[in-house]
N, C-alpha and C positions, 0 to 999 in steps of 0.2 A: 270714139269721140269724134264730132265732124271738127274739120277743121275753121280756121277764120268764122267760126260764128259771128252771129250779130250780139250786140249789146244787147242785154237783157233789160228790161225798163220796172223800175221798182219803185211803187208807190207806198209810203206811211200816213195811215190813217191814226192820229192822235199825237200832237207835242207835248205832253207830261214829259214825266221823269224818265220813262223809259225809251217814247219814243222818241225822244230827242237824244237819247245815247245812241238809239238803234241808228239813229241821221247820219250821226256826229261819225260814228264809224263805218259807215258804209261808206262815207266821204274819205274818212283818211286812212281807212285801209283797201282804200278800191283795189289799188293795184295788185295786191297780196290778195283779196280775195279773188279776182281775176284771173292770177295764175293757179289759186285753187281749184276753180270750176273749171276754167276751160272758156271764157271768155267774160268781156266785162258786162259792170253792173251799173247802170246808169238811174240813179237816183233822181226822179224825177217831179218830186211833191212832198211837202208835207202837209197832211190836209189838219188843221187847226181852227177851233172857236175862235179866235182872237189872233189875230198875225201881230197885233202891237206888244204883247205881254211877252214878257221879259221871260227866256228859257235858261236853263242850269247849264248845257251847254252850246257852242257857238253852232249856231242853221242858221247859213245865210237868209239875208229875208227874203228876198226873188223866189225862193222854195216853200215858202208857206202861202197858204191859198186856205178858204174857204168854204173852195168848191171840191168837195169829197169827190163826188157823182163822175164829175171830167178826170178826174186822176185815175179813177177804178178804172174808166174801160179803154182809157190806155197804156196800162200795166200790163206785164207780165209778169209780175208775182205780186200781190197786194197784203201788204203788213196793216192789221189789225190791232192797234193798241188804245182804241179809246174806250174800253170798258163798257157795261152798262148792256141793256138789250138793240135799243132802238137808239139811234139806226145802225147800230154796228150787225145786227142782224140782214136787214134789207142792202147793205155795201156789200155783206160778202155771199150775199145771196147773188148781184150784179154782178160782183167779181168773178164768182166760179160760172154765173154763164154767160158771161165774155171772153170766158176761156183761162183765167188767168187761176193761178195757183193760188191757196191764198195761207198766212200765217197768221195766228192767233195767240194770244194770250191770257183769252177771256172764260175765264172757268165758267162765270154763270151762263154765257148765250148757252157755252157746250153743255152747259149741266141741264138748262131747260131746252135747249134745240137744236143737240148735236144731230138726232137722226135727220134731222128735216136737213141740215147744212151737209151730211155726210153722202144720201141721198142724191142731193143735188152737185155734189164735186163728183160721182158715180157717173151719174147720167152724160157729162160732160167729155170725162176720164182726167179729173183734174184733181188734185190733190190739197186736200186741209192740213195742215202743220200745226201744231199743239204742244210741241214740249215746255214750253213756258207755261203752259198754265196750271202745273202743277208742280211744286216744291222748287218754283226758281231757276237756279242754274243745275239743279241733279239732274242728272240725264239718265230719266225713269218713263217717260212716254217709251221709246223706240227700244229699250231692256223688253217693259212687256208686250210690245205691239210685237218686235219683230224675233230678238234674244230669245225669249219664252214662250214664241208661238207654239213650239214644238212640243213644247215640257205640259206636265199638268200641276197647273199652281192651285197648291192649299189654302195659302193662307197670306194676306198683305196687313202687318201693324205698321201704319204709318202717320210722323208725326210731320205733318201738313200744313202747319200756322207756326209762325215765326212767334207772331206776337203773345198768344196763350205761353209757348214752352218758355217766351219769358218771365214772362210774369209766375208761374208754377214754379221756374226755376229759381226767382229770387224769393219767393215762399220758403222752398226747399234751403238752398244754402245761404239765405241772409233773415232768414225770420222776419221777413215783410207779409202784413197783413194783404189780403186783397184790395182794399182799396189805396193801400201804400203803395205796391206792384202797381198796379195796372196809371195811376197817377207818374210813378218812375214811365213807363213806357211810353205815355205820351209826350211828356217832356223830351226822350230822347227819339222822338218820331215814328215808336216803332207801334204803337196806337194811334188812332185816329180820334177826332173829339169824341164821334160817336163810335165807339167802339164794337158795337153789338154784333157785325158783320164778324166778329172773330171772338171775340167773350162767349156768343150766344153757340159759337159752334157752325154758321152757313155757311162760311168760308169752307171748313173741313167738309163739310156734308158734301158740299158741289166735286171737291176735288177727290173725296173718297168713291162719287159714282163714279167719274171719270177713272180710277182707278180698278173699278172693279168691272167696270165694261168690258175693259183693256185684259185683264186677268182673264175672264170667266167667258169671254166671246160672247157676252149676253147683254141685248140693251137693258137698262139700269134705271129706270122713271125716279127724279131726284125725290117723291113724295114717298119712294119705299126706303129709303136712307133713314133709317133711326137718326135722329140729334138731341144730343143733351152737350152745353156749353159747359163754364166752370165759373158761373156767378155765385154755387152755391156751395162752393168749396172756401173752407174755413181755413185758419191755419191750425186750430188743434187739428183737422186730418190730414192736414199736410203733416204734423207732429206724429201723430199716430203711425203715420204709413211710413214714417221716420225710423220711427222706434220697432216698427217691427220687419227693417228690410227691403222699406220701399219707397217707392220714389212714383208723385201722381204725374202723368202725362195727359193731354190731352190727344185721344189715340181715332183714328181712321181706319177701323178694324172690317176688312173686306175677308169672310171665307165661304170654302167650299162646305156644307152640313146633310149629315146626311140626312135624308125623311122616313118617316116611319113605315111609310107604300113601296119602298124602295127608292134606287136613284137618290140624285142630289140636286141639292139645292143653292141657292145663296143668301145668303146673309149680310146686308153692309149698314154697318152704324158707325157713329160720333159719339165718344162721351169719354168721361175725365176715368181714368184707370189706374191700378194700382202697378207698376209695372217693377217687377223684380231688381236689388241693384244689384246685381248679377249679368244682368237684360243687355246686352249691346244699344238697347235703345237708351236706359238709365244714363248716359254719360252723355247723351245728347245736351249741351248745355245756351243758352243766352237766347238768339233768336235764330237758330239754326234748323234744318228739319232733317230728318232721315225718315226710311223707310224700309220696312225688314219686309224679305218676302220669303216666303216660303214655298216650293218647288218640290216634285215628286223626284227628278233624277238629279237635279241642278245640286238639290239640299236648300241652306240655308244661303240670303247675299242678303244684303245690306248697303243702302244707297244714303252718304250722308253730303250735308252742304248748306253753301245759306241758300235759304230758302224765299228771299223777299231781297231788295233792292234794285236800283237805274243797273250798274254796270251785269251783275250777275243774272237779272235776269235779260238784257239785252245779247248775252252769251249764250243762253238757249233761244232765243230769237233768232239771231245771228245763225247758227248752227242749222236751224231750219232754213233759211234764207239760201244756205249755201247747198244742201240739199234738195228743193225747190231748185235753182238753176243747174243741178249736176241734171237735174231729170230733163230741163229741158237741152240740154244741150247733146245728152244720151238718148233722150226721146222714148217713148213708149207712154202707155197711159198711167195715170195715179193708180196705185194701191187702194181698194178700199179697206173701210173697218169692216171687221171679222165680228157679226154678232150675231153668227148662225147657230151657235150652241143653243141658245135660246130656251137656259136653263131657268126656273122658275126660282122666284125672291121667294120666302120663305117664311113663312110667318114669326114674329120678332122672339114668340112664348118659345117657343122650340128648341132655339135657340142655346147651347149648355153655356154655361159660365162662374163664376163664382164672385159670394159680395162680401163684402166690406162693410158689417153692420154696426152705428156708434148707438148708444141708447142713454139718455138720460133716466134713471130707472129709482125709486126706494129703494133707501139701504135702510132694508129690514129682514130677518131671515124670511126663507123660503121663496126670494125671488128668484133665485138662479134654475130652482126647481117650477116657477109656473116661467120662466124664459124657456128651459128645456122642452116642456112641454107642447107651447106653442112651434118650435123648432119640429117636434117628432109627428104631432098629427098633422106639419104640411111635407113630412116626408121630407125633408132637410136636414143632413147630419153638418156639425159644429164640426172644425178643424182647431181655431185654436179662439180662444176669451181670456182677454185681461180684464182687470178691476180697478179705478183707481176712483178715490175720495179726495175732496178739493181742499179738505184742511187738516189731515192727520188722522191721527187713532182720536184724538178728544173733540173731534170737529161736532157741531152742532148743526149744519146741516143735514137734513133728512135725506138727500140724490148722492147717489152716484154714477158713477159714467161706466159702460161696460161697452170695450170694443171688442167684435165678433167675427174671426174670419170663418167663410163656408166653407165645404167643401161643394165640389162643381156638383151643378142641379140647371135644370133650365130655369129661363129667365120667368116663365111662368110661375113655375114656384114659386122662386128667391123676390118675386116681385108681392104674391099671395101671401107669404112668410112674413115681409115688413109689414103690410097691410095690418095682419091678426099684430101683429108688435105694439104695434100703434093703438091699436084699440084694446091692449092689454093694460087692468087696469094697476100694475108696479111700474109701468111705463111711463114716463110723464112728458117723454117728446124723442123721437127716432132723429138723431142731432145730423144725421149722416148717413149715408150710401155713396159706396164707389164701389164698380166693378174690380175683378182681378182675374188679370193676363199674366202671358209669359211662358 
C-alpha cells in the first residue's frame, strides 16, 4: 500500500433514498473509512433533479448540484444511484472513460447494457461495482464473481424481490387474498402505486440474468430470461400448495441443463414455484430475499437478508466504494467479467420440471379416466391427485376441483399436457398452474 496517498474524490449521482444514506455516510464515517482503505474519501457532489426538495437524511446543500456531467469527470470513483436508462447509462459511460471507477445499483442499465458498460471499464482498466443491484445488502455479486469462480455451479434458486415474497408470504400465513396482500404492501411501502415492475416479475427477470452471467461465465441477453409474475396466483393455490407441503415463492431459477447433442446449456427464468417446506428457501418470510446456490465441490450455500431498503442497500454500496479505493490506492487495473464460457441459453421446451395442475372438471364418472388419458398419450405420468367438491356428499353442483402433481417431464410436455386439459371436454377451466422445485 503506498503511503500518504491522495484523497480520493467521490461523486453520487442521484438524492433518493439511498443516495442520500450513501452521502450521509460517506460524511460521517469518513474517518473510519479512511483508516480502512488507506486514505481519505472526499465526497465531492451530489448530482440531483432538484437541490430544493427536502431528502430523508441531512446533505448539506453546498453538495447538491445539477450538474451531473462536471462531478463525473472530476471523480474518482463515481456512485450511480439514479436508476432508469438514460442518462445514467451515457454518465457512466463518461465516468469509466475519464478513468474513474464506477458503482451501481441499477439492475436494469446492467440487465439491458452491461456488455456495452463492462466493455468499456475493460478498455480503460477500470472497474464497474454491482453488488447492490441484486438482493440488497446480501453479498452474492463478489460469492459468484470471485468465491465461485473456481467451482462449477449447477444451480441458483433465488428469491430476488422483497415485495412478491411479501405479499405470497401473507397469502401463505395470514390468508390474504391477492388483492388484500399486495394493497397491505403498498400501504407499508413496500409496493409502489404501480406495482408491475415486481408483481409482473422484470424486477426478478433483470436480476436473475445478472445472476446467471455471474454463475455460468456467459453473457445472458435479458429477452432469453423466461418471466411469469404472480398476478395469477389465487389463494386456493396458495391453499392447495398448503395442504400438500408447500409453500409458493416467487423464484429466479438460473441452471446448468444438459442438451440432447451433448454439452450444456443454460436455462434462466421467473415464475411463481411450488417450493418444498422442507426447502431452506420455504422460511424465507416478510420482505426478505435469499438465494440457494448450488455448486459442484462447494455443495449447497445459501445467502439470506433484506433484500430492498435506504440503509441496507447503501451497505452494499458502501462496500463497493471501499473496494473501488483499496484498488486505487494498491493500483493495478480493474478485473473484468468472465463471459468467456460462452455457453448457449437453451431453448425453454427442454427444459425438465414438474407442475402443479388445478382443473375445474365434471363430477360425473369416468372423468378421472379421460384425465388419465390425456396425461398418458402426452407422455406425462401423475405423482400424486386430490379431489375435492364445494358442498359435501349432497352437493348439487355438477364441478369439481382436482389438483394434480406431475412427475418431472420437460416444460414442453407439461406445457402440451395443460393445452389437451383445456380442451378436454369434462374439463370446464384449468384454474391453475405452478411449477415445482426443490
Amino acid at each position: 500500500m503506498r503511503e500518504n496517498y491522495r484523497n480520493l474524490k467521490v461523486a453520487v449521482l442521484g438524492g433518493g433514498t439511498v443516495g442520500s444514506e450513501v452521502a450521509y455516510r460517506l460524511l460521517h464515517n469518513r474517518e473510519e473509512l479512511g483508516r480502512r482503505i488507506g486514505a481519505e474519501l472526499d465526497l465531492i457532489g451530489v448530482a440531483v433533479r432538484d437541490v430544493t426538495k427536502a431528502r430523508r437524511t441531512d446533505v448539506p446543500a453546498d453538495l447538491l448540484t445539477t450538474d451531473a456531467h462536471s462531478l463525473v469527470v472530476a471523480a474518482d470513483i463515481v456512485v450511480e444511484l439514479m436508476g432508469g436508462i438514460e442518462p445514467a447509462r451515457e454518465l457512466i459511460l463518461l465516468a469509466l472513460e475519464s478513468g474513474a471507477d464506477v458503482i451501481t445499483a441499477n439492475k436494469a442499465l446492467l440487465a439491458h447494457h452491461g456488455p456495452e458498460l463492462f466493455d468499456a471499464a475493460a478498455k480503460v482498466g477500470a472497474q464497474l461495482y454491482y453488488e447492490a443491484a441484486v438482493a440488497g445488502a446480501i453479498p452474492i455479486i463478489r460469492p459468484l464473481r470471485d468465491s465461485l469462480a473456481g467451482d462449477e455451479v449447477h444451480r441458483i434458486l433465488g428469491i430476488v424481490n422483497g415485495t412478491t415474497n411479501f405479499i405470497l408470504d401473507l397469502m401463505d400465513t395470514k390468508g390474504q387474498s391477492m388483492e388484500e396482500a399486495l394493497q397491505i404492501a403498498k400501504d407499508l411501502g413496500y409496493a409502489e402505486a404501480d406495482p408491475t415492475a415486481d408483481v409482473g416479475g422484470h424486477d426478478a427477470q433483470q436480476k436473475a440474468a445478472l445472476l446467471a452471467q455471474l454463475a455460468f461465465h456467459t453473457a445472458i441477453p435479458l429477452e432469453s430470461v423466461g418471466r411469469e409474475g404472480i398476478t395469477e396466483i389465487t389463494l386456493d393455490q396458495v391453499n392447495q400448495a398448503k395442504q400438500a407441503g408447500y409453500v409458493i415463492k416467487l423464484l429466479a431459477i438460473c441452471e446448468r441443463v444438459a442438451q440432447d447433442g451433448g454439452g450444456y446449456g443454460v436455462s434462466v427464468r421467473v415464475h411463481p414455484t411450488l417450493v418444498p417446506r422442507s426447502h431452506p428457501l420455504a422460511a424465507v418470510h416478510g420482505a426478505n430475499n435469499a438465494v440457494f446456490v448450488e455448486a459442484e465441490a462447494a455443495g449447497s450455500l445459501m445467502f439470506y437478508g433484506a433484500g430492498a431498503g435506504g440503509p441496507e442497500t447503501a451497505s452494499a454500496v458502501l462496500g463497493d466504494i471501499v473496494s473501488a479505493a483499496r484498488r486505487h490506492v494498491v493500483g493495478g487495473p480493474g478485473v473484468g467479467e468472465s463471459t468467456h464460457a460462452d455457453l448457449p441459453v437453451v431453448d425453454p421446451g427442454i427444459v425438465p420440471t414438474r407442475y402443479q395442475i388445478s382443473l375445474s372438471v365434471t363430477d360425473q364418472p369416468g372423468v378421472l379416466a379421460a384425465i388419465a388419458t390425456v396425461f398418458s398419450e402426452a407422455g406425462v405420468s401423475v405423482e400424486t391427485l386430490s379431489q375435492s367438491t364445494p358442498y359435501g356428499e349432497n352437493h348439487e353442483s355438477q364441478t369439481a376441483t382436482l389438483v394434480i402433481q406431475t412427475h418431472q417431464a420437460s416444460e414442453a410436455d407439461l406445457s402440451h399436457t395443460v393445452e389437451k386439459l383445456a380442451g378436454n371436454p369434462v374439463v370446464h377451466q384449468v384454474t391453475g398452474v405452478v411449477r415445482v422445485e426443490g
